[in-house]
C-alpha positions in Angstrom: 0.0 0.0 0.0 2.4 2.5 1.0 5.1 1.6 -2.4 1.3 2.6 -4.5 0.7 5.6 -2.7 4.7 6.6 -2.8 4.0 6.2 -6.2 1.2 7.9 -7.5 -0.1 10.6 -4.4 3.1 12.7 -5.7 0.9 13.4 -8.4 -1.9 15.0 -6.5 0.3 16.9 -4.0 -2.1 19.6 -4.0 -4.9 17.5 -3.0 -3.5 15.6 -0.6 -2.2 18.4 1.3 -5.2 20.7 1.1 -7.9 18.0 1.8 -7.3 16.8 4.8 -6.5 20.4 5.6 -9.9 22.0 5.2 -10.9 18.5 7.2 -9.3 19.4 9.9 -10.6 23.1 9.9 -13.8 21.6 9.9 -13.7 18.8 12.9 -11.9 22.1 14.7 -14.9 23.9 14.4 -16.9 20.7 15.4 -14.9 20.9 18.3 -16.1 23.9 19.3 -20.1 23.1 18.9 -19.9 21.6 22.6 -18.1 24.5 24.0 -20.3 27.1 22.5 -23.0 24.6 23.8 -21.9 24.9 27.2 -21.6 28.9 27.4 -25.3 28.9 26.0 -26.3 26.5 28.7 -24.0 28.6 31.2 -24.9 32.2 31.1 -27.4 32.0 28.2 -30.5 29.8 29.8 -29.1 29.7 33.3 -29.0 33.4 33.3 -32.4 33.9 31.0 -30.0 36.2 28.9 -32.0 35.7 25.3 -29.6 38.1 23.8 -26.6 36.1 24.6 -28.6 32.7 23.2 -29.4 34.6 19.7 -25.8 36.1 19.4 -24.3 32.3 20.2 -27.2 30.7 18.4 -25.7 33.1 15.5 -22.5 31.7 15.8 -23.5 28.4 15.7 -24.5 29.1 12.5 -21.7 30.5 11.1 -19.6 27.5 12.3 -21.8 25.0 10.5 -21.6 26.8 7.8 -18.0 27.9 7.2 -17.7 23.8 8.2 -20.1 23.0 5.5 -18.1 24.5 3.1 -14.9 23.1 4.3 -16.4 20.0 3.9 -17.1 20.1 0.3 -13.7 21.9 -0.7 -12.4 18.5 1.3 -14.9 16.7 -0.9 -13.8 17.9 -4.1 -9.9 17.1 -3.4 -10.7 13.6 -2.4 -12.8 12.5 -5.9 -10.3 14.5 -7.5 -7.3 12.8 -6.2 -9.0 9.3 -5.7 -10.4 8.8 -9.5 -6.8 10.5 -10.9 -5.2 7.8 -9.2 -7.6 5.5 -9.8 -6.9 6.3 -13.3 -3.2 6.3 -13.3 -3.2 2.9 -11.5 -5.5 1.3 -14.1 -3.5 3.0 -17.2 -0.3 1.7 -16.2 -1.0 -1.9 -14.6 -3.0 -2.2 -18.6 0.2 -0.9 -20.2 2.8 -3.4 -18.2 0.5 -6.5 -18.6 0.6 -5.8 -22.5 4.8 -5.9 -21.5 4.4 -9.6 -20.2 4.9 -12.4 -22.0 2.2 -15.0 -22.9 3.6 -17.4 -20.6 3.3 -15.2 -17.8 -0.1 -13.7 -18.7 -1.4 -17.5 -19.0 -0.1 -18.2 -15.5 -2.0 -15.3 -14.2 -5.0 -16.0 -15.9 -7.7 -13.5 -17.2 -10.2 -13.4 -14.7 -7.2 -12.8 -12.5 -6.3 -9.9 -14.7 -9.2 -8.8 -15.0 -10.2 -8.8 -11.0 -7.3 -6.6 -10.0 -7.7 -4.1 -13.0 -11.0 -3.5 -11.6 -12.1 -4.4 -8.1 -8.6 -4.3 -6.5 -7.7 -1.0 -8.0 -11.2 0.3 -7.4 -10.5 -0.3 -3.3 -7.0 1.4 -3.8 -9.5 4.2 -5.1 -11.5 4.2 -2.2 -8.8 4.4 -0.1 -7.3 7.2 -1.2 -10.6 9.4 -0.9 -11.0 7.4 2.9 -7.4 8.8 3.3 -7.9 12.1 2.6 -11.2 12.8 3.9 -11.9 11.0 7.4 -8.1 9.3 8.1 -7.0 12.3 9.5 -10.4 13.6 10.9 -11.4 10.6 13.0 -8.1 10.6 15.2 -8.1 14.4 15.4 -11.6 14.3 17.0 -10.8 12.0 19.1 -7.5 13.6 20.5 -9.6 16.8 20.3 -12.0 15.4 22.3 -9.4 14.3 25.2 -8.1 17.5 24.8 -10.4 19.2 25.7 -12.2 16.7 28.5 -8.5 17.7 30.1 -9.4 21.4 29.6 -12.5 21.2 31.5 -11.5 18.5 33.8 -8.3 16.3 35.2 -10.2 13.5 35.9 -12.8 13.4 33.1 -9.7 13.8 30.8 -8.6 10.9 32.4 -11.6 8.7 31.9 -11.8 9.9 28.1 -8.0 9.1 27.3 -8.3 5.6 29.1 -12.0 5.2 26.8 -9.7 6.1 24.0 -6.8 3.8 24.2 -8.9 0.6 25.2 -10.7 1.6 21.5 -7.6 2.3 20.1 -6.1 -1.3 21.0 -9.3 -2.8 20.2 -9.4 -1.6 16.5 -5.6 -2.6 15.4 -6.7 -6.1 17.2 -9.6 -6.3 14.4 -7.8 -5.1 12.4 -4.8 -7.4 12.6 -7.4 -10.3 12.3 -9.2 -9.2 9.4 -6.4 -7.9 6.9 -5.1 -11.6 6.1 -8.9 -12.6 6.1 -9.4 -10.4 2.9 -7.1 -11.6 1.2 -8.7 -15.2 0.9 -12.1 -13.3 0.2 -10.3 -11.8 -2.8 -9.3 -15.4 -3.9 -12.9 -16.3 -3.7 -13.8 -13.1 -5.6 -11.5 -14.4 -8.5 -13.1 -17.9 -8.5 -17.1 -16.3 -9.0 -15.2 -14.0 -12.0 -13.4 -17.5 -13.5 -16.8 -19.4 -13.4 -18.8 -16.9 -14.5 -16.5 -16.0 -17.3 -16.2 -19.5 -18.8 -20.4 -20.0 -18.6 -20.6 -16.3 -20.5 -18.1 -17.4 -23.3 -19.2 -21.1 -23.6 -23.1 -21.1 -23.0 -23.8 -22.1 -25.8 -21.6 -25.6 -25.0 -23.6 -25.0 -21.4 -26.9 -25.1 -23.0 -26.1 -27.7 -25.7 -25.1 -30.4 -23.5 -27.6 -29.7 -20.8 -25.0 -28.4 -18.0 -27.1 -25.7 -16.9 -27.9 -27.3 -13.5 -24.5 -28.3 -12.9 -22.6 -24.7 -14.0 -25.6 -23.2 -12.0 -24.8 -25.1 -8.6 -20.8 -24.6 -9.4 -21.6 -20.9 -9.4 -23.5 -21.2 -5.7 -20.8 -23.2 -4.6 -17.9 -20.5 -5.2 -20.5 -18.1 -4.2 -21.8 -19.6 -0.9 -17.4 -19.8 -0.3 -17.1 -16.4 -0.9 -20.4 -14.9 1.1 -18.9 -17.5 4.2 -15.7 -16.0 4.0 -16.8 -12.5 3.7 -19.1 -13.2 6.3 -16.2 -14.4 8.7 -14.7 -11.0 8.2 -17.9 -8.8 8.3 -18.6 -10.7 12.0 -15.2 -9.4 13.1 -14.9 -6.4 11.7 -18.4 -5.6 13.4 -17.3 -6.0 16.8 -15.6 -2.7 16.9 -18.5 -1.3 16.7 -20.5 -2.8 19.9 -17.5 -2.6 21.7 -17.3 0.8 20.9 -20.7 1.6 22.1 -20.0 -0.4 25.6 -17.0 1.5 26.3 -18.3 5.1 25.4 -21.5 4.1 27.8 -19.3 3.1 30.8 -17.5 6.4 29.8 -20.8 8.8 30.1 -21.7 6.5 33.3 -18.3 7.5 35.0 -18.5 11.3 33.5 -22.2 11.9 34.8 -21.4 10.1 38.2 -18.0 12.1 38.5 -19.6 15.4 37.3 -22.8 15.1 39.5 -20.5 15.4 42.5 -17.9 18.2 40.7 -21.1 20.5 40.0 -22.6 20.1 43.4 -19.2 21.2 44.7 -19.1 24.3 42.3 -16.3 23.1 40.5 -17.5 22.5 37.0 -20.8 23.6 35.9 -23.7 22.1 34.1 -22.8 23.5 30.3 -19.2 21.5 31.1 -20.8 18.6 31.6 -23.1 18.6 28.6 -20.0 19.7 26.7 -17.9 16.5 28.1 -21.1 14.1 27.1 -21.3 16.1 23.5 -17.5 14.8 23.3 -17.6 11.6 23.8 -20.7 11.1 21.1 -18.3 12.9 19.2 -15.3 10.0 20.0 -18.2 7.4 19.5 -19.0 8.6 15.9 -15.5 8.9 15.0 -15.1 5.2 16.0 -17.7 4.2 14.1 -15.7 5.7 11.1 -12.5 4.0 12.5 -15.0 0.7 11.8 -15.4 1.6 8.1 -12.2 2.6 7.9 -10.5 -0.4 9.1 -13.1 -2.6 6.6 -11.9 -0.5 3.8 -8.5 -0.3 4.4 -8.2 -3.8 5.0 -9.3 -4.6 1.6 -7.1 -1.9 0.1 -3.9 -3.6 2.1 -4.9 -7.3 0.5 -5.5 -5.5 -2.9 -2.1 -3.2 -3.2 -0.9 -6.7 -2.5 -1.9 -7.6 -5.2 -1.3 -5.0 -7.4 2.2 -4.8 -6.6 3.1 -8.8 -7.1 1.6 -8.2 -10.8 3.8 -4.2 -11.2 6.6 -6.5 -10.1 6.3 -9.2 -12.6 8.8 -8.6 -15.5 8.8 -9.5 -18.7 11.3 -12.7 -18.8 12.3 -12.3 -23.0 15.0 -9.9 -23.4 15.1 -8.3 -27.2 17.8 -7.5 -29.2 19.0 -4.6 -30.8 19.2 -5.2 -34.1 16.4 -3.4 -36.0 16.3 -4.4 -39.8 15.9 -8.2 -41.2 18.1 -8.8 -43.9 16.2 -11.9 -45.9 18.6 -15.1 -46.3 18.0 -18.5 -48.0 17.4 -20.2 -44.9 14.3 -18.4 -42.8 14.5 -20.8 -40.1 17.2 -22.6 -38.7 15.8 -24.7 -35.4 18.6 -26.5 -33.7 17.6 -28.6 -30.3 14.8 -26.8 -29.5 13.1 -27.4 -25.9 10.9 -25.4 -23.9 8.5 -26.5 -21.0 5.9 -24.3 -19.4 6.3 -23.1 -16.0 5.0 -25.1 -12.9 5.1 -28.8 -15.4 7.9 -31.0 -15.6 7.3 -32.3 -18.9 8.3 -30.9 -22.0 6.3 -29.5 -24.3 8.9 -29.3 -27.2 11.6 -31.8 -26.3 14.8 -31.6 -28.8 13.2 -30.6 -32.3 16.1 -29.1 -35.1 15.0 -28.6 -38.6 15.3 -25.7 -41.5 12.8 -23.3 -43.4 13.6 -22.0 -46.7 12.6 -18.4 -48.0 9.4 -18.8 -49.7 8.7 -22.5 -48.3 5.1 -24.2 -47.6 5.6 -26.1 -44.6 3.1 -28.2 -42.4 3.2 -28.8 -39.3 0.8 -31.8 -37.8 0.3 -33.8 -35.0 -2.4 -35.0 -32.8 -4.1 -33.0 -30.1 -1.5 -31.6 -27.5 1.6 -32.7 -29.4 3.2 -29.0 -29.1 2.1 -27.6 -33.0 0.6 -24.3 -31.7 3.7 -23.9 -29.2 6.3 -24.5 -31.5 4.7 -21.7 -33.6 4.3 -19.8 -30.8 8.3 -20.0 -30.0 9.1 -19.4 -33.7 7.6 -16.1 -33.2 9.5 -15.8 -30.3 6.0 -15.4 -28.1 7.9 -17.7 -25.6 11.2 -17.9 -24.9 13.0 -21.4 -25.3 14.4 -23.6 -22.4 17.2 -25.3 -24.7 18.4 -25.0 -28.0 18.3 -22.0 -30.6 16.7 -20.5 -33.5 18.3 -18.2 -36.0 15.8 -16.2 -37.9 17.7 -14.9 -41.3 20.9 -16.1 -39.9 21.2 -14.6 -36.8 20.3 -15.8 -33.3 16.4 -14.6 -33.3 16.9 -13.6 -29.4 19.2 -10.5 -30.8 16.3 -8.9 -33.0 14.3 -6.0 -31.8 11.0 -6.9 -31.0 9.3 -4.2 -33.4 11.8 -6.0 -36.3 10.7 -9.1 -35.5 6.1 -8.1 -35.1 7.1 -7.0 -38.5 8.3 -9.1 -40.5 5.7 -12.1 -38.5 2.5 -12.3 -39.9 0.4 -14.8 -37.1 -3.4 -15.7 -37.5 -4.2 -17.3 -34.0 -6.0 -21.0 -33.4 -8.7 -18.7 -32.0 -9.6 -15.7 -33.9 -10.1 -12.1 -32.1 -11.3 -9.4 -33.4 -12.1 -5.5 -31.8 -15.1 -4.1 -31.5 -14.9 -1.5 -34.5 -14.9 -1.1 -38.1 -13.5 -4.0 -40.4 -10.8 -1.3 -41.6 -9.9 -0.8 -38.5 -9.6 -4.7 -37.3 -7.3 -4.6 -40.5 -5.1 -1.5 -39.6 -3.9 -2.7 -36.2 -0.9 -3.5 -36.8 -0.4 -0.4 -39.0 -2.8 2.7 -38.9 -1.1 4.1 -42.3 -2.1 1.2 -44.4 -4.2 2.1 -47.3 -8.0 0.6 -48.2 -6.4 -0.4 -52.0 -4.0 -2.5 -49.7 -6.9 -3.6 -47.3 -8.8 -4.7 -50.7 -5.7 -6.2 -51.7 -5.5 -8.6 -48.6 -9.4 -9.1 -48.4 -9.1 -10.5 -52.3 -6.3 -13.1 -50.9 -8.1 -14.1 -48.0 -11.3 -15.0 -50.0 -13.2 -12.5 -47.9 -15.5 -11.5 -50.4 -18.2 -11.3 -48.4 -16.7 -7.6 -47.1 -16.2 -6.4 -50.7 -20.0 -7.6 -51.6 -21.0 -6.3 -48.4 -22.8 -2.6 -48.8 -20.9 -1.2 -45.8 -17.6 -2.6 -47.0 -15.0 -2.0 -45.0 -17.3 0.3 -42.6 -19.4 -2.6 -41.7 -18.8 -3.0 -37.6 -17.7 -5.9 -35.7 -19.3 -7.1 -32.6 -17.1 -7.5 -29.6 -15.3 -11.0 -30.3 -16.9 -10.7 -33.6 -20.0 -12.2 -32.8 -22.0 -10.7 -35.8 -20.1 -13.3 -38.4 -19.5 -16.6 -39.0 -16.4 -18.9 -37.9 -15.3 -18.9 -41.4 -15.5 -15.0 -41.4 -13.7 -14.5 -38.7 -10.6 -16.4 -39.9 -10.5 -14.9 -43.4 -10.5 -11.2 -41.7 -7.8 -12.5 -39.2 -6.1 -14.0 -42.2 -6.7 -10.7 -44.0 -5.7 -8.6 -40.8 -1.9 -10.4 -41.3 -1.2 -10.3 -44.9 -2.4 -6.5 -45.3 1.4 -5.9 -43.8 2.4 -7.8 -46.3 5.4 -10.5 -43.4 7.6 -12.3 -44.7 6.6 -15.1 -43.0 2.7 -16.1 -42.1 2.3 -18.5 -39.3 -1.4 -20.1 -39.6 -2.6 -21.9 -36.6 -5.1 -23.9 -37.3 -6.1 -20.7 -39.1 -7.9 -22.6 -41.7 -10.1 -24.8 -40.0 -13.8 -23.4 -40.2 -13.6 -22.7 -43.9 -15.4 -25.1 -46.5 -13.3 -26.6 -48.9 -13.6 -24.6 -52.1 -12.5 -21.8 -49.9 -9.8 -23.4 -48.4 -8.9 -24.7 -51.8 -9.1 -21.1 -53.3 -7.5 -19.6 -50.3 -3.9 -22.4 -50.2 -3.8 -21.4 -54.0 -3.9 -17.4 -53.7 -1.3 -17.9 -50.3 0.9 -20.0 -52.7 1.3 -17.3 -55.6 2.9 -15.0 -52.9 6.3 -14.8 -52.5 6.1 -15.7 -48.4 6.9 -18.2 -46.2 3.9 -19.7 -45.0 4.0 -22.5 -41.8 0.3 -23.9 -41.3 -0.3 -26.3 -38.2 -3.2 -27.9 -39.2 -5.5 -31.6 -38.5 -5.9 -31.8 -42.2 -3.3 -33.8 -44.1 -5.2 -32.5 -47.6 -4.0 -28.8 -46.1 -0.7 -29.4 -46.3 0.0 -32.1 -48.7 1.6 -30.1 -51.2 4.2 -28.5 -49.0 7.5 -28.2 -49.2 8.6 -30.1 -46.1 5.9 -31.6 -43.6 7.2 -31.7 -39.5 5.0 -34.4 -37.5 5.1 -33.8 -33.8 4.2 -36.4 -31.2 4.2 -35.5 -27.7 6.5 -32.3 -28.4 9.3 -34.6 -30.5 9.5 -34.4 -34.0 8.9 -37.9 -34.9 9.3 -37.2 -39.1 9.8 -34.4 -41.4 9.5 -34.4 -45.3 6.9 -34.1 -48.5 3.6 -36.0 -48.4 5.0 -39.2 -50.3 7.7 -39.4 -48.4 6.0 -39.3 -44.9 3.3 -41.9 -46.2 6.0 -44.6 -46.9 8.3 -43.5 -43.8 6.2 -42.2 -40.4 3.8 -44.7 -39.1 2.2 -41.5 -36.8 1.6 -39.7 -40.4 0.6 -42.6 -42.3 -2.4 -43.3 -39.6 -3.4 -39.9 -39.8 -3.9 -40.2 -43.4 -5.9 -43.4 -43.4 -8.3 -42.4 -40.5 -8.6 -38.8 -42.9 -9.3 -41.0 -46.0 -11.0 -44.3 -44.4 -13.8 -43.5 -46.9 -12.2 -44.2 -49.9 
């Protein structure tokens, strides 16, 4: 908490300062209420002076106004501060996860991601208005209030600053307890998000097989979790408050039994001991704050938490410097190639060497999990390897920039994404200066002809995860989205997949007239059987590599691929 607010409150020094300022002018002036009180009682009523009550009765007013006022100068500082830090938080915690690499994002996970970029920094946001407005108040009044029972009286200051630091001890007691509580309620928080999230994006799957009872009591289970745990907390947290009560009650007990005798005696009179009953409401409000305030900054601890384990995660690929690709014969050289995701012991690419040519077809197949999608992944340098090296052009692909290397890699994903905005601007993502003659240009290659017959063209808006076209769509305007750049290499992940097969057809044959290299992982051997070199991968080894013929006399993994493809004939 404190390394976020070193951080970003520098930014709103102003505010920060000021706030809590005109705060503390106001709880001065609600300080003086009780005194004022006390003179009316005094030689106002006491007296029957009705001029006196109207002149204090005047002041009065002007106190709760000029505190008014203070109030909402304090106010404005706090939103202002609050939602500009909320702001720069949110900015910058987006900006470094686009910095992390997949690897790292995938361990996270996105409902992870997605909780702490909007509830955890949301209580950070609280905080900071908590911090400003009533951080500083609360303890003033209640030192105030001491103060002042020591003004009036020795021994009802005594009684007041005893009231005070039994409170006091009670409060960092709760809320000792309840900060490490938090942090599992958060966990539960992120469990709700995960399982709603995967019911929102697969309901269709949900409804289609009938799972709608059993997603539905998943749900209540995380949810009864987290409204138990969050219960446990709430419970504890709401003690202060109770206990609060008790203690201020003894404390007006002892103040009207000590003060009965000390007026009787002449030594205080009746407007003190209103005064010293009007203070310790006032020390029993603040501690009520002091409740809230411990609930809220309890969550803000767990959530800077949080925030800082994901500002401290670094990206672990190091670029290079060079800047500029200078094309070579060989595209691709993969020697002993390994790399194993974090937290598994197996490897997902275990020992695979092999060469691309410039200007190569290659396929790349394999059965479910065998490591086709990472091993594109790494060629793009996505992930970094474990073992082995690749040299990209000829040199070490670790010592490009990554800019050179986003450049000259053109990647269609296994699942297609697309913004929610124009088709033109899906397509211009990688580079806003690209021309709609290019755009066309790409469109034609991709067989997307349903945007060039389409009346809006490339104006026509896509739904968020473009939901307004079909599978088919989607990929030829991914497909489109990476050759508008016009890479020198096009990585196609399964990129093909929910096309029919006159468009496939039509599509291999316009990728084959352009002078790229083009690596496909696909489950179709009649995708790939007129490629250059063919790699089959079995549990992450490259089992074979070579043409269609070839592999059909020589790989038994290939060969049973192909007959279960063409059992039919």
């Amino acid at each position: 908490m404190i390394k976020l607010y070193r951080k970003y409150l520098k930014y709103y020094k102003k505010e920060v300062i000021l706030g809590p300022l005109f705060k503390l002018l106001e709880a001065i002036f609600e300080l003086i209420v009780p005194l004022i009180m006390a003179s009316i009682i005094d030689k106002g009523i006491n007296l029957n002076n009705t001029t006196y009550i109207f002149q204090m009765g005047g002041v009065l007013f002007l106190v709760a106004i000029v505190g008014f006022c203070s109030t909402l100068i304090c106010q404005y500082f706090a939103s202002k501060a609050s939602q500009g830090i909320g702001t720069k938080i949110r900015d910058d915690l987006f900006k470094h996860i686009e910095t992390l690499d997949f690897n790292q994002i995938t361990l996270f996970g996105t409902s992870k991601l997605l909780t702490r970029i909007n509830n955890d920094i949301n209580q950070v946001q609280l905080s900071v208005a908590m911090l400003i407005r009533l951080v500083i108040r609360a303890p003033f009044i209640v030192i105030g209030a001491i103060v002042m029972a020591f003004m009036i009286n020795l021994y009802a200051g005594l009684i007041f600053l005893l009231v005070g630091l039994l409170v006091l001890f009670s409060a960092l007691t709760i809320m000792y307890l309840t900060i490490p509580k938090n942090k599992v309620v958060q966990k539960d928080l992120e469990k709700v998000t995960t399982i709603a999230k995967e019911n929102l994006n697969g309901i269709r799957v949900v409804k289609a097989f009938n799972q709608e009872d059993y997603e539905n009591n998943r749900l209540q289970e995380a949810t009864k979790t987290l409204n138990k745990d969050a219960n446990r907390v709430a419970r504890i947290a709401a003690l202060l408050n109770p206990l609060a009560a008790i203690l201020i009650a003894i404390a007006i007990l002892a103040i009207l039994k000590l003060s009965g005798n000390l007026v009787f005696e002449g030594i205080i009179s009746q407007g003190d001991v209103t005064a010293l009953v009007n203070y310790l409401n006032q020390i029993l409000v603040a501690i009520f704050v002091v409740c809230n305030l411990i609930q809220i900054f309890g969550k803000a601890f767990s959530s800077a938490a949080r925030l800082n384990e994901l500002f401290d995660t670094k990206p672990q690929i190091e670029y290079g410097n060079i800047d500029i690709v200078e094309e070579q014969e060989i595209v691709y050289d993969v020697k002993n190639l390994s790399f194993s995701y974090e937290n598994t012991s197996k490897p997902s690419i275990d020992d695979v060497s092999f060469q691309i040519k410039q200007g190569d077809f290659v396929g790349i197949i394999g059965s479910t999990g065998s490591g086709k999608s990472t091993l594109l992944h790494l060629l793009a340098r996505y992930y970094e390897s474990s073992k082995g090296s690749i040299y990209f052009n000829g040199k070490d692909i670790a010592s490009y920039t990554k800019l050179a290397l986003n450049n000259n890699i053109g990647f269609v994903f296994q699942k297609t994404l697309l913004a929610n905005m124009s088709i033109r601007d899906n397509l211009k993502l990688k580079d806003k200066s690209l021309s709609d003659y290019k755009l066309y240009q790409a469109l034609e290659i991709a067989q997307a002809n349903f945007v060039l017959n389409d009346e809006e063209g490339l104006d026509k808006i896509i739904y968020q995860g473009g939901k307004n076209l079909s599978g088919g769509e989607r990929q030829r305007i991914s497909i489109a989205r990476a050759l508008a750049v016009k890479p020198q290499v096009l990585f196609l992940d399964d990129s093909l997949s929910a096309l029919d097969f006159k468009t496939d057809y039509n599509l291999r044959k316009a990728l084959n007239q352009l002078n790229i290299t083009i690596i496909l992982v696909t489950e179709r051997i009649n995708q790939i059987k007129d490629a250059n070199q063919i790699l089959v991968l079995d549990d992450g080894k490259l089992v074979a590599k070579g043409q269609h013929e070839v592999l059909l006399k020589t790989s038994k993994i290939y060969k049973e691929i192909y007959d279960s493809q063409n059992a039919e004939d």
